[in-house]
C-alpha positions in Angstrom: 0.0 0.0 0.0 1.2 3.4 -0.7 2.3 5.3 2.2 2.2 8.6 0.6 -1.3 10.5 0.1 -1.9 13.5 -2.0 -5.1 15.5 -1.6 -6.3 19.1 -3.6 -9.1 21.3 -3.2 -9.3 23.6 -6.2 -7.5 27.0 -6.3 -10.3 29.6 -5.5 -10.8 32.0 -7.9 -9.9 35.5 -6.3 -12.7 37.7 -7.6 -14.6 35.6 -5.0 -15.2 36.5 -0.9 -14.6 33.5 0.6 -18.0 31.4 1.6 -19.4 28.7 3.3 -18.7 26.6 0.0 -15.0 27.4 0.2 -14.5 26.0 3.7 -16.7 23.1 3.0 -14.8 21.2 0.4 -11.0 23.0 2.6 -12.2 21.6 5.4 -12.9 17.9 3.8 -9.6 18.1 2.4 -7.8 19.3 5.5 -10.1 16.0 7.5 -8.9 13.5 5.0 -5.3 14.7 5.1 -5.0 14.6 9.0 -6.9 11.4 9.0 -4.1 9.9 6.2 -1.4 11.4 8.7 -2.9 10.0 11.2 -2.6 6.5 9.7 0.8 7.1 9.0 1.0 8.2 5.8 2.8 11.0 4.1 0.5 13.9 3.2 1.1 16.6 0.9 -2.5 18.6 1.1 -2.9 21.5 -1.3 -4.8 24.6 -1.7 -4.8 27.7 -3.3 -5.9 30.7 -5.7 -6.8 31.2 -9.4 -5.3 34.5 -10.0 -5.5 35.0 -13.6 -8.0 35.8 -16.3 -10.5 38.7 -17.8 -12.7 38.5 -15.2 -9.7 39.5 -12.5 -8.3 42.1 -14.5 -11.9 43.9 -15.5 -12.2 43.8 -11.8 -9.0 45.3 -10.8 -9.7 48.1 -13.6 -12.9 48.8 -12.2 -11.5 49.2 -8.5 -8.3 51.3 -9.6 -5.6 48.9 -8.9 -3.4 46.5 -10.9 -4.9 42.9 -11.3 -2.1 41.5 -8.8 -2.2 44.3 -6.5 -6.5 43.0 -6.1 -4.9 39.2 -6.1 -2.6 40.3 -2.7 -5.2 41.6 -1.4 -7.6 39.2 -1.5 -5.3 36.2 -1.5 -5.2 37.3 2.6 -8.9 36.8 3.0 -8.7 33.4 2.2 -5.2 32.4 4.1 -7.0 33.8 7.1 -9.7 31.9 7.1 -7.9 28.8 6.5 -5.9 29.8 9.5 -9.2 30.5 11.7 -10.6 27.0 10.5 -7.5 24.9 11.7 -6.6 23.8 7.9 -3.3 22.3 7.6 -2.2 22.4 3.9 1.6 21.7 3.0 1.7 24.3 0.3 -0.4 27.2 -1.0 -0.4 28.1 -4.5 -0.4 31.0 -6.0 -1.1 31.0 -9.9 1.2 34.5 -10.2 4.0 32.4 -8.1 6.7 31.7 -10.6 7.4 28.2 -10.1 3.1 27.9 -11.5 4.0 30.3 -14.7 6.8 28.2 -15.6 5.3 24.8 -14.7 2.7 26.3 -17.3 4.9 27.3 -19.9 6.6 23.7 -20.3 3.0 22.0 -20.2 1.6 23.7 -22.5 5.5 24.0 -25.0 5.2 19.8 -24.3 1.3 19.7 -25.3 2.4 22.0 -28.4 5.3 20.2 -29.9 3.6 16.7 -29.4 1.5 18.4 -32.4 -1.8 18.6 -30.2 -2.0 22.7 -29.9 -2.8 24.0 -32.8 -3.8 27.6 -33.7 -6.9 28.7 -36.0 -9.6 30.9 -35.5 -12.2 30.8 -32.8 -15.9 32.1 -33.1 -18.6 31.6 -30.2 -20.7 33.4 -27.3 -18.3 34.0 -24.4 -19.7 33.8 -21.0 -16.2 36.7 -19.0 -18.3 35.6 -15.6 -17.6 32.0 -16.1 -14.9 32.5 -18.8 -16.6 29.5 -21.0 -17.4 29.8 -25.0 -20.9 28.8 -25.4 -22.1 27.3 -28.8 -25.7 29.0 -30.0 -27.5 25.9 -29.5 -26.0 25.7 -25.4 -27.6 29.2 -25.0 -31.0 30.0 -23.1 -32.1 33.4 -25.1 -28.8 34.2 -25.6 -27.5 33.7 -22.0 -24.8 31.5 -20.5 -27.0 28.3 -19.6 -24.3 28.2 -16.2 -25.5 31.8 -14.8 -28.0 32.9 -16.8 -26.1 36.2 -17.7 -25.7 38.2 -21.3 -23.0 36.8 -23.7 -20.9 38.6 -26.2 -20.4 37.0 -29.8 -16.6 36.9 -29.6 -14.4 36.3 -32.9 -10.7 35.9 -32.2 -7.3 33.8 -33.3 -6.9 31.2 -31.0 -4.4 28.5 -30.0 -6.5 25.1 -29.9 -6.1 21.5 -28.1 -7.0 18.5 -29.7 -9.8 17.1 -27.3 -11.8 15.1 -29.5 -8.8 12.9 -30.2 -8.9 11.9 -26.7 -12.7 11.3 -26.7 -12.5 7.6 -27.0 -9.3 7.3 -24.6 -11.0 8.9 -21.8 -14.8 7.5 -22.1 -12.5 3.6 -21.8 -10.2 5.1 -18.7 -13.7 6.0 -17.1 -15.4 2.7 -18.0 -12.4 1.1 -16.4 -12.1 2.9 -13.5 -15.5 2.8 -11.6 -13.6 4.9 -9.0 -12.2 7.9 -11.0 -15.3 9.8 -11.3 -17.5 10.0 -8.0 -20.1 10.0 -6.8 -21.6 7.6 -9.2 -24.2 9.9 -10.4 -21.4 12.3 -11.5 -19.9 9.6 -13.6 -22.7 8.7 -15.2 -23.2 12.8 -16.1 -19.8 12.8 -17.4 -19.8 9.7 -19.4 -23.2 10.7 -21.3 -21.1 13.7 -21.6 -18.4 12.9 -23.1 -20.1 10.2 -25.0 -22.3 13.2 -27.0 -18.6 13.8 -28.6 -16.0 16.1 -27.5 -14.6 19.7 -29.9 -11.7 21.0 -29.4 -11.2 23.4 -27.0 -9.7 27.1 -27.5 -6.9 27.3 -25.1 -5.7 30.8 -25.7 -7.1 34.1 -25.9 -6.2 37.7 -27.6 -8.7 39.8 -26.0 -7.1 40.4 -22.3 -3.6 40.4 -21.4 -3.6 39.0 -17.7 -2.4 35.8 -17.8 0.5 33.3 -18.4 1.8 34.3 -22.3 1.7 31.2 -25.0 5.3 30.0 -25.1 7.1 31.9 -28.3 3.7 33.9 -29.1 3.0 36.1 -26.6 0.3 38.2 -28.5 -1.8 34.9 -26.9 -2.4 34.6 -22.9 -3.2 31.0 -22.1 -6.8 29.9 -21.5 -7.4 30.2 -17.5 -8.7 26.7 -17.2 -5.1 25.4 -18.8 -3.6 27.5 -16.6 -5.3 26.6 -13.2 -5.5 23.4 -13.4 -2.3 22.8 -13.9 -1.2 23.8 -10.6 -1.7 20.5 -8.9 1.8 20.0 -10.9 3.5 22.6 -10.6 3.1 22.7 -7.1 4.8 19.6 -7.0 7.9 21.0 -8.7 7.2 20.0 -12.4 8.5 19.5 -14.7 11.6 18.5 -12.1 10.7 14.4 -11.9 12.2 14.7 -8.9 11.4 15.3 -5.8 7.7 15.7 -5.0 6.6 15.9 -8.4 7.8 12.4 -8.4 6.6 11.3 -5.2 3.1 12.5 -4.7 1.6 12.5 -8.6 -0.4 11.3 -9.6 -2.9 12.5 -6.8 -5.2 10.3 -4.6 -7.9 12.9 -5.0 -9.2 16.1 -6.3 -12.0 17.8 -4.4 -14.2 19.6 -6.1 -17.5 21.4 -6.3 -19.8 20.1 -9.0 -20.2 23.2 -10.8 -16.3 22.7 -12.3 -16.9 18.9 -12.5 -16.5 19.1 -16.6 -13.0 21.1 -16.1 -11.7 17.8 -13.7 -12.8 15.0 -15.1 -12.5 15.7 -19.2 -10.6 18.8 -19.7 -7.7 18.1 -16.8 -7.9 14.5 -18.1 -7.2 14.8 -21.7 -4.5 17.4 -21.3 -2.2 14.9 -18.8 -2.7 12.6 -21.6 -1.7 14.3 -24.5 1.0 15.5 -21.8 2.5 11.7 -21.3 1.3 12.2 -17.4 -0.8 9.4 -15.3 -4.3 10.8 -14.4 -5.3 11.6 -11.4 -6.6 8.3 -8.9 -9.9 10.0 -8.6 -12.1 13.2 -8.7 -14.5 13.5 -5.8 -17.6 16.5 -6.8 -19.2 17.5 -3.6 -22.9 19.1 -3.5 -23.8 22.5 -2.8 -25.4 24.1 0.1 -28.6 26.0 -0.1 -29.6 28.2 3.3 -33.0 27.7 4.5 -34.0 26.0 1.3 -32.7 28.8 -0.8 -29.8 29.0 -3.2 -27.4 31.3 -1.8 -26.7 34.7 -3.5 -25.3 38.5 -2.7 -28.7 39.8 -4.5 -30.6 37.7 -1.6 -28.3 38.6 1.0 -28.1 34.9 2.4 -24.4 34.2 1.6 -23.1 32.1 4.8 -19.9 34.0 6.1 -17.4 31.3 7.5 -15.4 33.8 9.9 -19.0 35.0 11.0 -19.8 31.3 11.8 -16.8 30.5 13.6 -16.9 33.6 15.6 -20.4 32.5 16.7 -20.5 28.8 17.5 -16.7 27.9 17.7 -14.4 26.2 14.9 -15.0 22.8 15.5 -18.8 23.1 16.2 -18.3 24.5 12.7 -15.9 21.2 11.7 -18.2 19.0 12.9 -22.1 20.3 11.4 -20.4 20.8 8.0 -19.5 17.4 7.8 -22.2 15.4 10.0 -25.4 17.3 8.9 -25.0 16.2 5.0 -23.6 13.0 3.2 -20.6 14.2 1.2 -21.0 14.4 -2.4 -25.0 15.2 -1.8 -26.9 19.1 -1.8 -27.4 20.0 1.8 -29.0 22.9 3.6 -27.6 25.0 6.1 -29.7 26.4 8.8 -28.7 27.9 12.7 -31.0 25.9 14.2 -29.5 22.6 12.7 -26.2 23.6 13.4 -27.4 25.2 17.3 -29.1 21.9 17.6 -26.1 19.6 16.5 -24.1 21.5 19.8 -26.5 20.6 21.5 -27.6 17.5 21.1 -24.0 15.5 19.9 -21.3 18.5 21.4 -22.7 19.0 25.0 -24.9 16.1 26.2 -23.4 13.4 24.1 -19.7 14.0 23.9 -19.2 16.4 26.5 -21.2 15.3 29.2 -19.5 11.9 29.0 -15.9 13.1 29.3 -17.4 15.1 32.4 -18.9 12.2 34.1 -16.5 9.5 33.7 -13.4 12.1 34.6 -15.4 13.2 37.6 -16.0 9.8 38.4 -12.2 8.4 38.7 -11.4 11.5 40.8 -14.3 10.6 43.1 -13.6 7.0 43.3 -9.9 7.2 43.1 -8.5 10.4 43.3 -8.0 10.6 39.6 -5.6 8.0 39.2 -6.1 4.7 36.9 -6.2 1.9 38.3 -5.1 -1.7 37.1 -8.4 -3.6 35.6 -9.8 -6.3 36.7 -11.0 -9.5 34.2 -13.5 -8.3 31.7 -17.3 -9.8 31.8 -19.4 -9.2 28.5 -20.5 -6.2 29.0 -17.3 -5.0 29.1 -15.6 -7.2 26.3 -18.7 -6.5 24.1 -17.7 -2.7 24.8 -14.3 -2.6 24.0 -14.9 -4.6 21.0 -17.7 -2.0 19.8 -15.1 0.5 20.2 -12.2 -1.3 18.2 -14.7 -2.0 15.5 -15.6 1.8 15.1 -11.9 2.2 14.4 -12.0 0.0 11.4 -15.5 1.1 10.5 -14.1 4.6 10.1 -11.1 3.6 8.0 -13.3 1.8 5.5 -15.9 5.4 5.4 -13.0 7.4 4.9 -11.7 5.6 2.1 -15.1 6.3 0.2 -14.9 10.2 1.7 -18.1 9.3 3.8 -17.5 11.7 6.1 -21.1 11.5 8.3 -20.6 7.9 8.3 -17.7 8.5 10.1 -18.9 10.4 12.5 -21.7 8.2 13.0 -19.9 5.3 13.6 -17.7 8.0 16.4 -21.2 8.9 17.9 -22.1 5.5 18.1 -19.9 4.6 20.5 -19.7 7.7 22.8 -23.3 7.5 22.7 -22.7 3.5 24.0 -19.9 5.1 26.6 -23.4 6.8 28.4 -25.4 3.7 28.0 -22.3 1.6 29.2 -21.8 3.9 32.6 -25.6 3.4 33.2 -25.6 -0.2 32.8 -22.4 -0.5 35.3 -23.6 1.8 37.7 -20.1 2.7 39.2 -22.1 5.0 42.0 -23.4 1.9 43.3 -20.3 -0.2 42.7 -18.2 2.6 44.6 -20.6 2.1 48.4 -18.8 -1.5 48.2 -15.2 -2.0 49.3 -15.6 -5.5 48.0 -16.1 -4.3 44.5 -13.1 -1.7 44.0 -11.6 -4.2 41.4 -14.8 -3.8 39.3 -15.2 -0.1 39.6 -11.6 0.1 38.4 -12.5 -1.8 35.3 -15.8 -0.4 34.8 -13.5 3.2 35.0 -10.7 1.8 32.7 -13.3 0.7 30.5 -15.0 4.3 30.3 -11.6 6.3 30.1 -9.8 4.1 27.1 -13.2 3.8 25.3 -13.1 7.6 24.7 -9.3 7.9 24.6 -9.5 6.1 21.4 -12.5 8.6 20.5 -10.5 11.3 20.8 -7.4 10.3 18.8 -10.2 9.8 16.0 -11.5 12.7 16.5 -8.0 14.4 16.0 -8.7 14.3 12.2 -12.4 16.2 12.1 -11.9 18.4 15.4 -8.4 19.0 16.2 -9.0 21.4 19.5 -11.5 19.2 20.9 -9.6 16.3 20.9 -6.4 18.0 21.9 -8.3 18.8 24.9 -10.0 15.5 25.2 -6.7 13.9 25.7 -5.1 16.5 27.5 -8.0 15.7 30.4 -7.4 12.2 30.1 -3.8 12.3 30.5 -2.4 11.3 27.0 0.9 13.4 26.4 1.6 14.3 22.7 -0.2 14.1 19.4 -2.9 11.8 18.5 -1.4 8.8 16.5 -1.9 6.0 14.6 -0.9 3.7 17.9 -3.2 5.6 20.0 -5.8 3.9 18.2 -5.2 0.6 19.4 -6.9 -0.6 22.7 -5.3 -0.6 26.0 -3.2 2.9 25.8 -4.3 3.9 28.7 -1.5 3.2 31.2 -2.4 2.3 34.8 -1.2 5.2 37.3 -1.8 7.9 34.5 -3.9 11.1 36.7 -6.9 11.4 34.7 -8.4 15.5 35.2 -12.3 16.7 36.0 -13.0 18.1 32.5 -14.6 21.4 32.0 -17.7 21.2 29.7 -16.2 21.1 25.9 -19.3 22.4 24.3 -21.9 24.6 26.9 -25.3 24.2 25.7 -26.7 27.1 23.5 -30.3 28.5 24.4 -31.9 27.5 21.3 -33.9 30.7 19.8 -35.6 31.5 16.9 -32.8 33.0 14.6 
């Protein structure tokens, strides 16, 4: 099995204020790559922003400043949320850094002389919002079918890439590979897709000048989608084989949104193979979120503000709704009172309220200190062993990026840590001198149930579980080890928790 784990999210566009979709498909990346370092693996997690294009400069013009002077700008907004989130990405990318432009360059110079660039003349309805060409028949009365805004009939010399000679190539490397394309339904889009016949694609463009230049014609800028997507490669040093161009590509998985599903799974595709490169392992497409059954949009003034969010409720509150409330890779809505009643409900009485029982408990019963245990009897084997299943059951939702699953399977066993202390009943164990050897195994029990809890937990809520295992006396990170049974060592001081999660008075927002 590979031991090294490469995971994107797509490079935000920065004519975009970072929302609620942003962090959602950052902070599935971040999950998966703590979670793979967790299980010893390697990680090289990426993120970062789409800085070229008309759009950016129009923009830029209009507010008086130069096009990467607005990048800079708004490049901060989205490494500070990522910093307020907890995300721990091993490299941001910039796609004005100079190691992207030339990374860029030599694609495209390789793509070129392999005879697969070619330049003619390009004529369609051009969409600057989402910089696509449109054909007539694609347009709804003359509006781009993605955002229902005004085209322009645009004529210009363009530099094109020979797509439709990879139709056939791609739609058998998809048929292949079940997993390439997910969820399913987004496969099956794609292959109907690509199976309606694929045109060439214009990859250049005369009309603006911000962008990477066509190699030895720079009257051309390259195409922003070549561009972007090319920076989960040039982040990884190419076209220098070595080092961790050589090492992490091709990626486990891109993250995406489903709106630039097309882009990932035919464009990015076909260009690696005209390019000589492996394809990618797999390209997730996520849903979108709607806010109180709406779509969300400045004109409607519901945009969901991340910072606003975690300023509110906490970060991993946050962590935790956006990955429990909604199966990953499905639409979900996003509503306070979901998320007020998810704190509520599996934060404080749930999670919380059994670290504070059982660490109140052991300093009640024995001054805080963990005893040696006693044999098991079922209740306590079938206990442990619900416990080490949940550890593989997570591995195996993981692996197919169910992130609630996950979770589930956590809740599952904290909720049958409460169930376990009432079925023990250490209060009455403790009024019998004769029974200390039980209550200290009925404690154990308790204590290394949720230690292992927490070092899973590491991955989805990294402060919570820090503290978690802070009160229960584990020194150091959470690690693959820790997730074996019987950590706990006997003598380690166990502390009286404070609540993790204090209820919220639930209120009509």
């Amino acid at each position: 099995m590979s031991r090294t784990y490469y995971v994107t999210t797509p490079i935000y566009y920065v004519n975009d204020v970072p929302h609620i979709g942003h962090a959602y498909t950052t902070l599935a990346a971040d999950v998966l790559a703590r979670y793979k370092r967790l299980k010893g693996h390697e990680v090289f997690f990426l993120t970062g922003t789409d800085e070229h294009g008309q759009k950016v400069e129009k923009a830029a013009n209009a507010a008086g400043e130069t096009p990467l002077e607005l990048a800079d700008r708004v490049v901060k907004r989205f490494q500070a949320l990522w910093e307020k989130l907890d995300i721990s990405y091993s490299d941001f990318i910039r796609t004005t850094q100079e190691r992207h432009k030339k990374g860029v360059s030599q694609f495209f110079s390789q793509v070129l002389d392999k005879g697969d660039i070619y330049l003619g003349e390009y004529e369609d309805w051009y969409c600057t919002p989402c910089e696509t060409f449109w054909t007539e028949t694609q347009l709804i009365d003359y509006k781009c079918p993605d955002c229902n805004r005004p085209t322009e009939k645009l004529k210009e010399e363009s530099y094109f890439f020979r797509m439709s000679k990879y139709q056939e190539r791609l739609l058998a490397h998809i048929e292949a590979n079940p997993e390439f394309i997910q969820p399913k339904s987004k496969r099956n889009e794609i292959l109907s897709f690509v199976r309606e016949g694929l045109r060439d694609l214009s990859v250049s463009r005369t009309s603006f000048r911000w962008g990477i230049p066509v190699p030895g014609n720079d009257r051309h800028i390259i195409y922003v989608w070549f561009d972007a997507l090319t920076n989960y490669i040039t982040a990884l040093g190419y076209p220098d084989e070595g080092g961790n161009f050589g090492k992490f590509w091709p990626v486990d998985v891109h993250l995406i949104g489903k709106d630039i599903l097309r882009f990932h799974a035919v464009y990015w595709p076909t260009f690696l193979m005209a390019a000589g490169l492996p394809l990618p392992q797999k390209v997730f497409a996520h849903g979108w979120w709607t806010v109180e059954g709406q779509k969300m949009s400045k004109s409607l003034q519901n945009v969901v503000e991340p910072n606003m969010l975690i300023d509110k409720y906490g970060v991993d509150a946050v962590r935790y709704f956006l990955l429990r409330e909604v199966p990953f890779g499905l639409d979900g809505d996003f509503s306070h009172t979901a998320l007020v009643h998810r704190i509520n409900s599996d934060l404080a009485n749930d999670l919380g309220n059994l670290l504070n029982r059982s660490t109140a408990m052991i300093n009640k019963y024995f001054d805080g200190i963990v005893q040696e245990p006693a044999a098991e009897n079922d209740i306590d084997r079938a206990f442990r062993e619900r416990t080490c299943d949940m550890v593989r059951q997570v591995e195996a939702h993981m692996d197919e990026l169910a992130f609630s699953k996950a979770l589930q399977a956590i809740w599952e066993v904290v909720s049958a840590g409460n169930k376990y202390i009432d079925e023990t009943a250490p209060w009455t164990l403790a009024k019998d001198p004769a029974l200390k050897p039980r209550l200290a195994t009925v404690m154990y029990q308790m204590l290394e149930s949720q230690r292992v809890v927490y070092c899973i937990l590491s991955s989805f809520m990294p402060r919570t579980a820090a503290k978690g295992l802070g009160y229960l006396g584990w020194e150091g990170e959470a690690t693959e080890a820790g997730l074996a049974w019987g950590g706990l060592a006997t003598g380690t001081r166990i502390t009286k928790a404070e609540p993790l999660f204090p209820r919220i008075e639930e209120q009509g927002e």
